[in-house]
C-alpha positions in Angstrom: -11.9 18.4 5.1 -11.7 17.4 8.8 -8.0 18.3 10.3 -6.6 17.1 13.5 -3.6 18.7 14.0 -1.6 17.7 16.8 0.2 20.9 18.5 -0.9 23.7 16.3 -0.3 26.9 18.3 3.2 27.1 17.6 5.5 28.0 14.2 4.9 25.0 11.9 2.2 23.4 13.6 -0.1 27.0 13.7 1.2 27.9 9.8 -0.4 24.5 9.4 -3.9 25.7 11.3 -3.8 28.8 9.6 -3.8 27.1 6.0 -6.4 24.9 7.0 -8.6 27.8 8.5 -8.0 29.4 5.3 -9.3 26.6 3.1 -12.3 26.6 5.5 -11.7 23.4 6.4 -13.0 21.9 10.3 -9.7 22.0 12.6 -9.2 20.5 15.8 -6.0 21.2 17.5 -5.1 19.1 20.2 -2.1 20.8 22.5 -1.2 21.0 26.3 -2.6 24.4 26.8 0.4 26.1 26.8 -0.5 28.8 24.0 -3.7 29.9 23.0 -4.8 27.7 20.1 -6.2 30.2 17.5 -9.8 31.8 16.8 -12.5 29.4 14.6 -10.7 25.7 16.0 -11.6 23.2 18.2 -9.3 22.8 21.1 -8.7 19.9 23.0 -6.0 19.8 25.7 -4.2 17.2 26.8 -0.5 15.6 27.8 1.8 13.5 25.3 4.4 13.1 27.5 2.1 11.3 30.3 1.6 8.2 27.7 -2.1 7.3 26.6 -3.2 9.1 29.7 -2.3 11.9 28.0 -4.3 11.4 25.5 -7.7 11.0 26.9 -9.2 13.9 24.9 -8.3 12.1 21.3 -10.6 8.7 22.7 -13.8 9.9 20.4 -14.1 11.8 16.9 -12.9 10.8 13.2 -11.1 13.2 10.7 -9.7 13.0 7.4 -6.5 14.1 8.2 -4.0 14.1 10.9 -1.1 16.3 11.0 2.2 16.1 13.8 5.0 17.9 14.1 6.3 16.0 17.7 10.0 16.1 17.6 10.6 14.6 21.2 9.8 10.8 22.4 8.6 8.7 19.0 6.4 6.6 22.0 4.5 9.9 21.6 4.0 9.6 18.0 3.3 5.8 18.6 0.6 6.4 21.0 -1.2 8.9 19.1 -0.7 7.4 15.5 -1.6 3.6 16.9 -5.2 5.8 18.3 -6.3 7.2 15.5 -5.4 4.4 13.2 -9.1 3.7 12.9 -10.4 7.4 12.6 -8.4 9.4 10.5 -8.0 8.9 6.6 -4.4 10.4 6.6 -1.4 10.8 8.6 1.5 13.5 7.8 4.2 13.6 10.0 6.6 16.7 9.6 9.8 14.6 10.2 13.5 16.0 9.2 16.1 15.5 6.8 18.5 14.3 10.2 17.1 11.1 9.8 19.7 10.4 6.6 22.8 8.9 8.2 25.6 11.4 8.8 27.2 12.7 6.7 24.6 12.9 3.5 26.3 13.6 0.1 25.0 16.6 -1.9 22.5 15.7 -3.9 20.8 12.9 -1.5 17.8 11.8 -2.5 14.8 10.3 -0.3 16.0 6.7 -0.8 19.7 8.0 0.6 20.3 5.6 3.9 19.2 6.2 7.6 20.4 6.7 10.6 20.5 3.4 12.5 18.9 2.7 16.1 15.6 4.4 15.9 12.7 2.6 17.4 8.8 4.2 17.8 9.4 2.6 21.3 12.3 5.5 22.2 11.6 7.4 24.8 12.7 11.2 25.5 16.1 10.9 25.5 17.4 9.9 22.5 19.2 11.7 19.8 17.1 14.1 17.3 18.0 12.3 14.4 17.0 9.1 15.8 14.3 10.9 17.9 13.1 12.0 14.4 13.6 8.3 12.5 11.5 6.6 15.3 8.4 8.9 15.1 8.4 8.1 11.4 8.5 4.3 12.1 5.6 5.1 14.5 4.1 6.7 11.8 4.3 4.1 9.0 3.4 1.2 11.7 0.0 2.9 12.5 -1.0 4.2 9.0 1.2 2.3 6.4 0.7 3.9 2.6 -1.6 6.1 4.1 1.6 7.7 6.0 3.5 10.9 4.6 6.9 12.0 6.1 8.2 15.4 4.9 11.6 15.5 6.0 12.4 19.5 6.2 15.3 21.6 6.7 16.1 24.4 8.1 12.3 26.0 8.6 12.2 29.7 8.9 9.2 32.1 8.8 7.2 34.1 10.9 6.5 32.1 14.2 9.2 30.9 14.7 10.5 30.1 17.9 14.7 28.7 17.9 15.7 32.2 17.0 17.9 31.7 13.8 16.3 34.4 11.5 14.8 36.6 14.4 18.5 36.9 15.9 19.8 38.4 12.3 16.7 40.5 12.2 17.4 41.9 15.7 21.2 41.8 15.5 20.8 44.0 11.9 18.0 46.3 13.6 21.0 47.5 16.5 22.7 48.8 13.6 26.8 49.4 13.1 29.2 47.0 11.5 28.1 43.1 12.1 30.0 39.8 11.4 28.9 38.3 8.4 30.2 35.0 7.6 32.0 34.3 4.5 31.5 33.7 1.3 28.3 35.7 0.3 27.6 33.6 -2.5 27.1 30.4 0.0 23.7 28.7 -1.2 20.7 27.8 1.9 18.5 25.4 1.1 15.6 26.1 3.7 11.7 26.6 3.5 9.2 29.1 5.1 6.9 27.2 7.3 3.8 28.6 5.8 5.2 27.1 2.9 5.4 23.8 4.4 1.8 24.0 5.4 0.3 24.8 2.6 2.2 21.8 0.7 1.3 19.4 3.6 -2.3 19.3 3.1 -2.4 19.9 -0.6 -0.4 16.7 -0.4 -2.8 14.8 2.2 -5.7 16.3 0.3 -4.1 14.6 -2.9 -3.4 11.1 -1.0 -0.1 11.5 -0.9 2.5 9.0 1.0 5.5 7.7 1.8 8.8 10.3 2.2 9.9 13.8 0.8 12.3 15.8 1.2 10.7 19.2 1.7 12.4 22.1 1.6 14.0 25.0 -1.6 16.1 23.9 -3.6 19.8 24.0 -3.3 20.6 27.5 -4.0 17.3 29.0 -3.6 19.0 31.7 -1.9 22.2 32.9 -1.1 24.0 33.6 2.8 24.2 37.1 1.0 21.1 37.8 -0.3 19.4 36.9 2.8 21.4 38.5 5.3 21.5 41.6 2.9 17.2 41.4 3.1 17.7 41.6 6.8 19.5 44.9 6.7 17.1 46.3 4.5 14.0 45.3 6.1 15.1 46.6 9.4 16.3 50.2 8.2 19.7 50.2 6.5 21.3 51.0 9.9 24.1 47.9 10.3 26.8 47.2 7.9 27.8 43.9 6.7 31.5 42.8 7.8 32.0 39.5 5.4 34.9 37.7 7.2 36.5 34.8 6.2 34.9 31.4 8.0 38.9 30.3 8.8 39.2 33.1 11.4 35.7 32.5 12.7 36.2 29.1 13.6 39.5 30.4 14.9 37.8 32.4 17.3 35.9 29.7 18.8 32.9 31.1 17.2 30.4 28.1 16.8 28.3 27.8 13.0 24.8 27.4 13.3 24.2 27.9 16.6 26.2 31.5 17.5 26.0 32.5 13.8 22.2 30.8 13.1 21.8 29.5 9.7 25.3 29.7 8.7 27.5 26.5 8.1 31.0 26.7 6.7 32.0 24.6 3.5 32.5 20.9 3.9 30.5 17.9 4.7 27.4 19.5 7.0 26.8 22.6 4.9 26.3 20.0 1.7 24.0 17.7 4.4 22.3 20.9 5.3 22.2 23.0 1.9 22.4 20.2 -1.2 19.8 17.8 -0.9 17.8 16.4 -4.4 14.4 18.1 -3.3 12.8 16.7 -7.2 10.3 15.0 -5.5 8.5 17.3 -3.6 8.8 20.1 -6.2 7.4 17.8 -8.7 4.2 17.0 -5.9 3.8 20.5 -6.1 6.0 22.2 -3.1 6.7 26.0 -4.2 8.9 28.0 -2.1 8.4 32.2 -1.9 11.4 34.7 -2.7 13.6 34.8 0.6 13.0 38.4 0.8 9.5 37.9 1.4 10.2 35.9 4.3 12.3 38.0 5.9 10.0 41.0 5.6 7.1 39.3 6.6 9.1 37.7 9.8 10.2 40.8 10.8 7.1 42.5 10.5 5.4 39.6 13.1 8.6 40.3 15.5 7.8 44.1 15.5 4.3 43.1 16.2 5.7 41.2 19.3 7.3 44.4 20.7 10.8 42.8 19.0 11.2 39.6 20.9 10.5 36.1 19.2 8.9 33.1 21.6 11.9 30.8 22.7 11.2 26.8 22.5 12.0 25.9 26.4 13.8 22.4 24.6 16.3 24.2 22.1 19.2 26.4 23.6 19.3 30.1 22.4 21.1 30.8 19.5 23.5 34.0 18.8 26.6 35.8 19.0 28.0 37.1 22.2 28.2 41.1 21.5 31.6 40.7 23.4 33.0 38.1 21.2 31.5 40.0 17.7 33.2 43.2 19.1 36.6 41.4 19.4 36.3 39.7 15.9 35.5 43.3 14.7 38.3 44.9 16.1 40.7 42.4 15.4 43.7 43.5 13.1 43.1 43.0 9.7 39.9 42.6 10.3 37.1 43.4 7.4 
């Protein structure tokens, strides 16, 4: 198989190379130079954000198989998809489960509806969800049934670069007692990226199209059990302070973004964590034991002297030490 994957040298995008250079498959990975692409690919460079210009180096060459993970301007997605619409045999765009209109019930399936006021004609500065919605538009206009959209989750793994699970691992590596939000028994609904590769191309090997929704399934872990892996894997030093989400949010503490991962109960954990994921499981998606992914992501961040890459687009995520010590230290606290 011939592979064009567009980015590839970053989190899902290089799982994606990775897989493919472990099937021995031909890989071409077109990026802006940024990051070294890895060893055994072909590597074009070039500019999505300068239009068609940008994409000079795509004008020759056919492959089976294109795979693009761009999450900024669908024009981007337009331009590139609308290119290779007569050279490639396959189109998978790693899309998101934003694109279902807010908020999505538990249970949502694929058919569930959408946001409203996407276009593959957007430029950079609209919305994710929408920027999300218009590159699958782009998508389906250039490639049609031979067009899949995996709508993920929450993507974690080793690579990655927002910081969610690399700021528990590092916050549980410091040691001492750490703000752990409430209950334990929450359910995630997520998926390691290298698990997202690996069912991307068995699904454009296997011709699949059209939209999945491509992550665990609700439950698949717990807010518990994952954190719980984190103090483990990084020496049994910290000690988990579950506190009740009510005087979290009363401390101005912010879910998902100070405490990464983490969404109280209510409308945007059931978006987040309780989507119908049938689909994909039945096309074959299989999802590894959290604890495996956490020992495996801390093991890369050690290997990067204990400080994950940082996408220059997405703010840093984390607790203020200041505000977990006054939490902590609060009366009656845990």
């Amino acid at each position: 198989m011939r592979i064009l994957m567009l980015g590839g040298t970053e989190f899902v995008g290089r799982a994606v190379t990775d897989a493919a250079l472990g099937r021995g498959w031909q890989v071409t990975v077109f990026h802006r130079g940024h990051h070294p692409p890895p060893a055994g690919v072909r590597s074009l460079t070039g500019d999505r954000t300068t239009g068609e210009a940008g994409l000079a180096a795509l004008a020759d060459g056919s492959w089976d198989l294109v795979v693009d993970t761009w999450s900024g301007a669908p024009s981007a997605v337009r331009d590139a998809a609308r290119m290779l619409s007569g050279r490639a045999g396959h189109f998978s765009y790693v899309s998101s489960r934003s694109v279902y209109a807010y908020p999505a019930p538990a249970g949502l399936t694929e058919d569930g509806p959408l946001v409203a006021g996407a276009s593959p004609d957007a430029g950079p500065d609209v919305p994710y969800a929408q920027a999300k919605r218009g590159g699958e538009l782009a998508a389906l206009d250039a490639f049609g049934e031979k067009a899949l959209l995996a709508r993920a989750g929450l993507i974690l793994g080793p690579g990655e670069n927002i910081g969610r699970l690399p700021w528990w691992l590092t916050r549980a590596a410091r040691g001492g007692p750490v703000i752990a939000p409430g209950p334990p028994d929450a359910p995630l609904q997520y998926i390691d990226a290298r698990d997202l590769a690996e069912w991307l191309l068995d699904a454009a090997a296997g011709g699949l199209s059209g939209a999945y929704n491509t992550v665990s399934r609700p439950g698949h872990t717990t807010m518990g059990e994952l954190l719980d892996a984190c103090v483990r894997v990084t020496g049994d030093s910290a000690r988990l302070r579950w506190t009740d989400p009510d005087v979290i949010l009363a401390a101005g503490v912010e879910p998902w973004t100070d405490l990464p991962i983490w969404l109280p109960a209510g409308e945007l954990h059931d978006t987040m964590h309780q989507g119908d994921v049938t689909k994909a499981h039945a096309a074959g998606l299989r999802c590894r034991p959290v604890t495996e992914t956490v020992v495996d992501t801390w093991t890369w961040l050690r290997g990067r002297g204990g400080t994950a890459p940082q996408r220059p687009d997405r703010p840093s995520v984390g607790l203020d030490a200041r505000t977990e010590a006054k939490l902590l230290s609060a009366p009656g606290s845990p």
